[in-house]
N, C-alpha and C positions, 0 to 999 in steps of 0.2 A: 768782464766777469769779475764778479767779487768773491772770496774767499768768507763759509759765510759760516754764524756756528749758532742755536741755542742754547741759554744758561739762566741756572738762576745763581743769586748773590745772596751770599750771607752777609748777616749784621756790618756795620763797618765795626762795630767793638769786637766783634768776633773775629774778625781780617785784621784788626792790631793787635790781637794776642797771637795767631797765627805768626805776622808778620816779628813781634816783638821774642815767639820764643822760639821759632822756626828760622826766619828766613835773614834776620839783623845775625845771629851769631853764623848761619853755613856761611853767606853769603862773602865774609872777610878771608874764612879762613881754610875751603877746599877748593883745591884745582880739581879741575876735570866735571864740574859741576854747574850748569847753565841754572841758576834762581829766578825763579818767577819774582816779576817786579809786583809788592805788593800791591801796585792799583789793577794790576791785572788778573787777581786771581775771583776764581769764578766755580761755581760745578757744570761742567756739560753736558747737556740734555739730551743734544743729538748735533752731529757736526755734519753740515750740509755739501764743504767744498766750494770748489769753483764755482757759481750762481748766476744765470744773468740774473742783472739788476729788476727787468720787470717782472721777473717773479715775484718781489718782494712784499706788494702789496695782496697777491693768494696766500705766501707765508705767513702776512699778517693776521690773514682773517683764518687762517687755520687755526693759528696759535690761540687766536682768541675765543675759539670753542674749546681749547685743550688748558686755556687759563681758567675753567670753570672748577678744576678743583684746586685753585686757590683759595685760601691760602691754608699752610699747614708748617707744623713745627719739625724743622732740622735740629742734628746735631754734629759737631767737627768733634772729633776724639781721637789720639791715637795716629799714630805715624807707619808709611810701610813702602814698598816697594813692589813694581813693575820689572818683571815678570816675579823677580825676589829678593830677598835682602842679599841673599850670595851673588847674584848676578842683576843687580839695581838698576835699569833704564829710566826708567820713571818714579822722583818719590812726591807722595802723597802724603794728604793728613786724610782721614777717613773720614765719612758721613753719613752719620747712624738716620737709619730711617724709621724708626720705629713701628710708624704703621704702615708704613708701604707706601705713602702716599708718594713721594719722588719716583716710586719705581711705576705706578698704573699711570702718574705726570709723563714720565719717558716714554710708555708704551702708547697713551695716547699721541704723543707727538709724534711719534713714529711711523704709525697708521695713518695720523690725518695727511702727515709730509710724503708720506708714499701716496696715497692717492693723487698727489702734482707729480710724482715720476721720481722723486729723492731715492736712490736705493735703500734697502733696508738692512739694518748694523747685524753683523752674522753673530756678532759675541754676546754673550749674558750683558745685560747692563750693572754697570760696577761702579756707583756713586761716589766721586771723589775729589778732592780740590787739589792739582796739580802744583805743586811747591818747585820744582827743579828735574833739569833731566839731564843723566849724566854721559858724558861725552868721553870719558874715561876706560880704557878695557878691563884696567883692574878696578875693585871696589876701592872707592876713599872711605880714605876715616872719616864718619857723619857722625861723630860724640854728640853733638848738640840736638844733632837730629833724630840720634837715635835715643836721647834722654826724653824724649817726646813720644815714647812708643805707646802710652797711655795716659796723655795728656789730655783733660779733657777743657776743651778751647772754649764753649761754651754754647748754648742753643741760639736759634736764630729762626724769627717767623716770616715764613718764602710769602712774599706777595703778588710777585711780578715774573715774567717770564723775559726775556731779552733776547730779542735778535740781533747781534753781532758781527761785525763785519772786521776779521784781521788783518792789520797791514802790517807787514815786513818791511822794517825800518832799518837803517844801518844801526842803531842805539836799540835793536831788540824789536819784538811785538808789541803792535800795539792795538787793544779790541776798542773796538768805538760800535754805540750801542745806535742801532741805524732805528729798532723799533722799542718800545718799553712796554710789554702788556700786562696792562694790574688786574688782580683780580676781581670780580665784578661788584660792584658795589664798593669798590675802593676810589 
């Protein structure tokens, strides 16, 4: 079984401003805070689990009716927290959708991955790029992080869809991109 997940990727200029005003200053100076290694970060489209492997190539050809609304304009702005900033599990930088198009992206993936048998996500879909998750019971000071609460990191045109496969390494995760689907005519 593989561990398995879709995403799409913002700009790499976009992941080094991210990376440059987010994750370079938390990263030195909070305990109790797990950093997303900047080549890893991603937005998640839908997270599949445990997989066997010969589904991979049904996942593929799904994805590829669901890459026809490729391609369209993101935006990263703005920093926040899972469940909240008072009790922070998860922080993020936000991802402005403007015309929805990430969200009807999600929900066709959703649908086409349900009909191989994927369960379906119970929760609203909630567009985000996962920076760190905190391992801490009390809140840490995230000054750098939270100077970021409306930062706007900059736009980024989604091309491609990525199927993903996570491996749990003693040095952290690591996503290794098993398929790439670009949008058609790309």
């Amino acid at each position: 079984m593989k561990r398995l997940f879709v995403a799409v990727n913002l700009a790499a200029e976009v992941n080094a401003r991210i990376a440059s005003r987010v994750l370079a200053p938390g990263t030195a100076a909070v305990d109790g805070v797990a950093w997303v290694k900047a080549e890893n970060l991603h937005v998640t489209v839908k997270f599949l689990g445990a997989t066997d492997p010969a589904l991979v190539p049904a996942i593929e050809e799904a994805l590829r009716g669901s890459a026809a609304a490729l391609p369209f304009e993101l935006v990263a702005r703005g920093t926040g927290a899972f469940p909240s900033r008072a009790r922070p599990r998860v922080l993020w930088v936000g991802i402005d959708d403007p015309v929805g198009a990430l969200a009807r992206l999600a929900a066709d993936v959703e649908n086409r991955l349900a009909a191989l048998g994927f369960a379906r996500e119970t929760r609203r879909y909630s567009p985000h790029l996962t920076v760190a998750r905190v391992k801490s019971a009390r809140p840490p000071a995230l000054d750098a992080f939270d100077a970021c609460r409306t930062t706007d990191f900059g736009s980024s045109l989604t091309r491609e869809l990525v199927l993903y496969e996570s491996q749990t390494l003693p040095t952290g995760a690591r996503y290794v991109p098993l398929r790439v689907i670009r949008a058609p005519g790309l």
